[in-house]
C-alpha positions as CSV (number, residue, x, y, z in Angstrom):
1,X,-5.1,71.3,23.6
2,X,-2.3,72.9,24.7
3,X,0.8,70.9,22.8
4,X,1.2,70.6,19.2
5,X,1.5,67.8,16.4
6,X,3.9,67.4,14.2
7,X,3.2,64.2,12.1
8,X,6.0,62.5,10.6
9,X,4.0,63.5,7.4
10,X,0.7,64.8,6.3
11,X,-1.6,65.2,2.8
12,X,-4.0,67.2,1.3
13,X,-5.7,65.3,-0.8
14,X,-9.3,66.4,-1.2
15,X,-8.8,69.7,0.5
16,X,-6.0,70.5,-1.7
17,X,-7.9,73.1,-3.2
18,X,-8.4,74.8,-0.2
19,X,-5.2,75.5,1.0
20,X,-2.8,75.9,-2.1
21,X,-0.7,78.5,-2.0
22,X,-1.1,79.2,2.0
23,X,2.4,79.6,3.6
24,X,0.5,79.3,6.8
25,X,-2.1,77.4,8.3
26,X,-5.1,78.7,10.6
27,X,-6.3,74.9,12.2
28,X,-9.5,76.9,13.7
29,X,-10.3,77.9,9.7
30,X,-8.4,75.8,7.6
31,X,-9.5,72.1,7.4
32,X,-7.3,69.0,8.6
33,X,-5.1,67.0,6.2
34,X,-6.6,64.2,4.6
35,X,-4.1,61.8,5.5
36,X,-1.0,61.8,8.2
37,X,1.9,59.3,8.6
38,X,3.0,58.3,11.4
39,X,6.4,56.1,11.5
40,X,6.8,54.6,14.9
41,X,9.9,52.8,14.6
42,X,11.3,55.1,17.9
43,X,8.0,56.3,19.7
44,X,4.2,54.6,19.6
45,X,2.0,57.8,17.9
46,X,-1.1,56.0,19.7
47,X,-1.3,58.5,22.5
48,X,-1.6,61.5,19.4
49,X,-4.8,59.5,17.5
50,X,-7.0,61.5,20.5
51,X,-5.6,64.8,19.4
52,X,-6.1,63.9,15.8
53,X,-9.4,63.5,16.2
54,X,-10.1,66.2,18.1
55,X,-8.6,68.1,15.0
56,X,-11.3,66.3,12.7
57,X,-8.1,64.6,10.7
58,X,-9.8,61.8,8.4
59,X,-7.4,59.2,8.2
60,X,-4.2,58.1,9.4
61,X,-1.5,55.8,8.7
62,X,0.9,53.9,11.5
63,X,3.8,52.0,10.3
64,X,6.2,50.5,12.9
65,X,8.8,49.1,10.4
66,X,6.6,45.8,9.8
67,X,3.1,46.7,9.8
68,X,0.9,49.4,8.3
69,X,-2.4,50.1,9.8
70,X,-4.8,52.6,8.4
71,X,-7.2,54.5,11.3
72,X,-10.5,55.8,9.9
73,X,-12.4,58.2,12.1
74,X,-15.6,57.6,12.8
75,X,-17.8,59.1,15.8
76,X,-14.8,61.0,17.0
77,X,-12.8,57.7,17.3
78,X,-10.4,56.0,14.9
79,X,-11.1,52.6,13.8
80,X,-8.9,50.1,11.7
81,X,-9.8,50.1,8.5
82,X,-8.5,47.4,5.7
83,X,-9.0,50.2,2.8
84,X,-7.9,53.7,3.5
85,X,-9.9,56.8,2.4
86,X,-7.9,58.9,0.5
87,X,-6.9,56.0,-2.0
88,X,-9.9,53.5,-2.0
89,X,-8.4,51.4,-5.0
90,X,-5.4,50.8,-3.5
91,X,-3.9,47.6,-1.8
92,X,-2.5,48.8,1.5
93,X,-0.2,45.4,1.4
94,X,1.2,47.0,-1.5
95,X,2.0,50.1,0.3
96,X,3.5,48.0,2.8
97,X,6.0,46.3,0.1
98,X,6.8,50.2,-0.6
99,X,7.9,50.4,2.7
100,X,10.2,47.5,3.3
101,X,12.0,48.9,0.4
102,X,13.0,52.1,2.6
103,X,16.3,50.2,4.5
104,X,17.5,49.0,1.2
105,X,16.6,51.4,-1.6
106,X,17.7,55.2,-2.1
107,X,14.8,57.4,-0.9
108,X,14.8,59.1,-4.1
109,X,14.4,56.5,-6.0
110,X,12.0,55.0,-4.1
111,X,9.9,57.7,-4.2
112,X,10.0,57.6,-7.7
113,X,9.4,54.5,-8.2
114,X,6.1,55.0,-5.8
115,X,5.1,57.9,-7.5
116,X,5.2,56.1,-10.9
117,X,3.1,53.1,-9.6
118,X,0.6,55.2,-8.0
119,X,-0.1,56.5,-10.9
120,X,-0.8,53.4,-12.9
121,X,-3.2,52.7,-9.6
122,X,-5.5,55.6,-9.8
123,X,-5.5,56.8,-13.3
């Protein structure tokens, strides 16, 4: 590839098991994240969805400070997706509500607050 990515942020959800406890990761034997963020409120991330895929990463997430859109690969190629893979019984316009908390809520407590509601979502 020759460049790297750095997503704004990235999960392992499934593979979790597979790299706990690494300090490092090898991307030609450890798999992809499940999930990566990307917030383009500065910079479009739509030229990076190629190198994504060529990574084999399963889903990701754009958000440009009004809109959330969830890319599924399929084929080698993203597509938009209404659900998103890593949390199938999840509303994505809630995430979205989630989000347009960030300008006017503490981070912290936001993230709290997510964290606390997600888990009422997939328990």
């Amino acid at each position: 590839m020759g460049r790297g990515l750095e997503p704004d942020e990235c999960f392992y959800i499934r593979n979790q098991a597979a790299v706990k406890g690494k300090k490092r990761l090898d991307s030609t034997q450890d798999p992809p994240p499940d999930l990566v963020i990307e917030i383009d409120i500065t910079s479009s991330s739509r030229d990076r969805l190629t190198a994504y895929a060529a990574l084999g990463v399963p889903e990701i997430w754009r958000y440009d400070g009004k809109a959330l859109w969830v890319y599924q690969l399929q084929n080698q190629e993203y597509q938009l997706s209404d659900t998103s893979l890593a949390f199938p019984n999840i509303a994505i316009a809630e995430i979205v509500h989630f989000l347009e908390q960030s300008a006017t809520t503490d981070y912290l407590d936001l993230v709290a607050t997510f964290r606390d509601w997600l888990k009422t979502q997939v328990s």
